[in-house]
C-alpha positions as CSV (number, residue, x, y, z in Angstrom):
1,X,11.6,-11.2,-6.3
2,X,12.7,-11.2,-10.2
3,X,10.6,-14.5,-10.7
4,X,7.6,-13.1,-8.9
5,X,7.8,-10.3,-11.2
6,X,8.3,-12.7,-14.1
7,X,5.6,-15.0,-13.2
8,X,3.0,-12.2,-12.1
9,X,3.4,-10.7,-15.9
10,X,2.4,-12.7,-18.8
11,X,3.5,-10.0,-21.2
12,X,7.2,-10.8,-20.0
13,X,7.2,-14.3,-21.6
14,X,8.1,-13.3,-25.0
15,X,11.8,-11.6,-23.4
16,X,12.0,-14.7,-20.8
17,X,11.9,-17.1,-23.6
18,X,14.3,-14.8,-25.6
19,X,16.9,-14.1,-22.8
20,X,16.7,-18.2,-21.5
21,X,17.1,-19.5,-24.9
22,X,20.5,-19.5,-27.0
23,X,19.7,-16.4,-28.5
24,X,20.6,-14.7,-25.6
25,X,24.1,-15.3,-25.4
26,X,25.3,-14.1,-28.8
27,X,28.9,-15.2,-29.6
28,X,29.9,-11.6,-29.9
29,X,28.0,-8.0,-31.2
30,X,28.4,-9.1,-34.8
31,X,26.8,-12.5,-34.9
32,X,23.2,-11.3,-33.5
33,X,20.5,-9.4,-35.1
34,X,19.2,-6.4,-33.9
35,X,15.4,-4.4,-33.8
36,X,14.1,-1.5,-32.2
37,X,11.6,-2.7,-29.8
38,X,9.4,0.7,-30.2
39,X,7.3,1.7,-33.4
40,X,8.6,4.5,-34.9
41,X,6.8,7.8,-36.8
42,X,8.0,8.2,-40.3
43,X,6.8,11.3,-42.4
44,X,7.4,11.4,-46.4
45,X,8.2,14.6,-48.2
46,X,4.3,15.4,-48.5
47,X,3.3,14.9,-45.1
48,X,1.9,11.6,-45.3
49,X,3.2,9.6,-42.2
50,X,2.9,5.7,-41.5
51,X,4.3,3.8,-38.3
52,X,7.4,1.6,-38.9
53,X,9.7,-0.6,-36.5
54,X,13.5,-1.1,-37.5
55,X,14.8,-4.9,-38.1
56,X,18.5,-5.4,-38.8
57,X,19.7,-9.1,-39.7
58,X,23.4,-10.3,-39.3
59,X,25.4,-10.7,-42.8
60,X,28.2,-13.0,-40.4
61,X,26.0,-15.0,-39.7
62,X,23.6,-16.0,-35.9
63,X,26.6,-17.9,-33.7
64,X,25.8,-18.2,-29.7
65,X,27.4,-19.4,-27.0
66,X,26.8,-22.4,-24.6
67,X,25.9,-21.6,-21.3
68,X,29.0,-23.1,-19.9
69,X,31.3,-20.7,-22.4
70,X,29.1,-17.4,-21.2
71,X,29.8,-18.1,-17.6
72,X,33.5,-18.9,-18.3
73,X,34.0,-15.5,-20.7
74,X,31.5,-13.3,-18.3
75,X,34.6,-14.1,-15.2
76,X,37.5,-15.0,-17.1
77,X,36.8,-12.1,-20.0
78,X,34.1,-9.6,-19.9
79,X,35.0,-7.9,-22.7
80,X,35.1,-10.6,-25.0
81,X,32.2,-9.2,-27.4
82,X,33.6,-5.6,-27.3
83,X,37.2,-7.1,-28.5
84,X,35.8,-9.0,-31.1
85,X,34.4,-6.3,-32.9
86,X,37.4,-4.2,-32.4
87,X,40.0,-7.2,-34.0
88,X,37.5,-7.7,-36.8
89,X,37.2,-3.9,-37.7
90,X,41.0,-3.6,-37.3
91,X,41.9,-6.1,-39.5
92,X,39.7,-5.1,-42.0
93,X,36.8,-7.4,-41.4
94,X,33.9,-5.5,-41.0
95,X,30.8,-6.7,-39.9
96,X,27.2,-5.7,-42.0
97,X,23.3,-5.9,-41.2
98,X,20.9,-5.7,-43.8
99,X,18.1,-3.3,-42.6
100,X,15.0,-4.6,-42.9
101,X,11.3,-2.2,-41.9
102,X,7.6,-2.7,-41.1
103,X,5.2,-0.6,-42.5
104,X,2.0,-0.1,-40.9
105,X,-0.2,2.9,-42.2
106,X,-2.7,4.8,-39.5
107,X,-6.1,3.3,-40.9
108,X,-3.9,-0.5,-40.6
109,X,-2.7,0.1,-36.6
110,X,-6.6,1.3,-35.7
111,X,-7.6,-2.1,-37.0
112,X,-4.9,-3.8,-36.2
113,X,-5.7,-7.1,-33.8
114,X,-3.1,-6.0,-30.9
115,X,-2.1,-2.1,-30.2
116,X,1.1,-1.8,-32.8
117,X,3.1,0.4,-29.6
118,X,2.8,-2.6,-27.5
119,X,6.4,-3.4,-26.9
120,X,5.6,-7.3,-25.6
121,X,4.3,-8.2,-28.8
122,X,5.8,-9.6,-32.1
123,X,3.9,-8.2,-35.2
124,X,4.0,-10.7,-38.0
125,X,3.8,-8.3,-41.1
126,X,5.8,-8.6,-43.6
127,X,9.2,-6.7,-44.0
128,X,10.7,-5.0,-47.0
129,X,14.7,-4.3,-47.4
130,X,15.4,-0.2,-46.5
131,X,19.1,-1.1,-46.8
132,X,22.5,-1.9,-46.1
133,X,24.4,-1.2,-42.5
134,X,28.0,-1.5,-43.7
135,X,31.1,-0.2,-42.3
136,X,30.3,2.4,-39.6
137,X,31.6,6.1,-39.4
138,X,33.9,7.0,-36.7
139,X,33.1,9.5,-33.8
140,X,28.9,8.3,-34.2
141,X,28.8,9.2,-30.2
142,X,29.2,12.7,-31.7
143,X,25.8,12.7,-33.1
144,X,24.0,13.4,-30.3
145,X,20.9,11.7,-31.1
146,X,17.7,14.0,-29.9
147,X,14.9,15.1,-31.0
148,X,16.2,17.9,-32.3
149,X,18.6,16.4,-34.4
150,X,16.7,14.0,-36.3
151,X,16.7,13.6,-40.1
152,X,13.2,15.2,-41.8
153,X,11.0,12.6,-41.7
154,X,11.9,11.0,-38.6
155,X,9.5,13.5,-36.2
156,X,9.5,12.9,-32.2
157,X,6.1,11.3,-30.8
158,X,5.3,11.2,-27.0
159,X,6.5,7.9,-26.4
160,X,10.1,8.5,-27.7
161,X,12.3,8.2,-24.7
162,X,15.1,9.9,-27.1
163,X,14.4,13.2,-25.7
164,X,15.3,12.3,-22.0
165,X,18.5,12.8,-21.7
166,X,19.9,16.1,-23.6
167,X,21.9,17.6,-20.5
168,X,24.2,14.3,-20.2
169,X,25.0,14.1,-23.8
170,X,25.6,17.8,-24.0
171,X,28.1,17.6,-21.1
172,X,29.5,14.3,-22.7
173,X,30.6,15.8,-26.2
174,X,31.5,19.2,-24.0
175,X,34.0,16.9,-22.3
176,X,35.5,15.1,-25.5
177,X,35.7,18.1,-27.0
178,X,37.8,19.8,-24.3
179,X,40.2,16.2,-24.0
180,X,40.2,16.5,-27.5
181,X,41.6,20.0,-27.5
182,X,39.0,21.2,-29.4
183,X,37.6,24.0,-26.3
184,X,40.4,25.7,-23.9
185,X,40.0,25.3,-20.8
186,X,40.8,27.9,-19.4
């Protein structure tokens, strides 16, 4: 059933060729690069908005493993990635991702040659640095991410699935808060 849906979908090739290839068995969170598959909404301070998608590229370095390593880890140790990252943070290693963006303006996505919200295709313009992702705060669960607690400049658009799930994550920090000792429970 999976390959009929793979086969009946041309616009799946792109993540078929992704997931079968070496890139999709990272050695580990710190030694792949991540992207937001969406295009994001950004607004400056005078209103002028333009439509951006998120790139962040490994500093340690791209390392995957071989098919006959992820089988062996994904039965003999499934939390191989998750434990990687934890030894490196703890011993003072920590792992970085330069942030990379592209910039499309409104007038630029109507002319575009493919719609820029289409998340089976790869846009090819060119990306600028934003920043540096270096050692990350504790408690970032806390946050909360929604809609309504985005930075100015970052507004929510229709297709933002961000805004879906506000109960659960309310009831999640509720819940730390009160294991915490932070709420009686009484």
């Amino acid at each position: 059933m999976f390959w009929d849906f793979v086969a009946l979908r041309p616009e799946t090739v792109h993540q078929m060729m992704f997931l079968f290839s070496d890139r999709g068995t990272p050695d580990g969170h710190r030694h792949m690069d991540g992207f937001g598959s969406h295009t994001f909404k950004l607004v400056n301070v005078n209103g002028e908005a333009v439509y951006c998608k998120f790139h962040m590229k490994t500093n340690q370095g791209i390392k995957n493993l071989t098919a006959a390593d992820a089988d062996r880890l994904l039965s003999e140790d499934p939390d191989y990635s998750t434990r990687d990252l934890y030894n490196a943070i703890e011993s003072g290693n920590f792992p970085s991702w330069n942030v990379f963006i592209q910039v499309m303006t409104f007038d630029q996505a109507e002319k575009f040659e493919f719609n820029p919200f289409d998340l089976t295709k790869v846009s090819l313009i060119a990306m600028q640095v934003l920043g540096f992702l270096g050692q990350v705060p504790t408690l970032v669960a806390s946050s909360a991410s929604h809609d309504e607690n985005f930075l100015p400049g970052y507004p929510n658009y229709p297709g933002l699935p961000g805004h879906a799930f506000l109960d659960i994550k309310r009831y999640n920090l509720i819940k730390r808060a009160v294991r915490l000792g932070l709420f009686p429970t009484e």
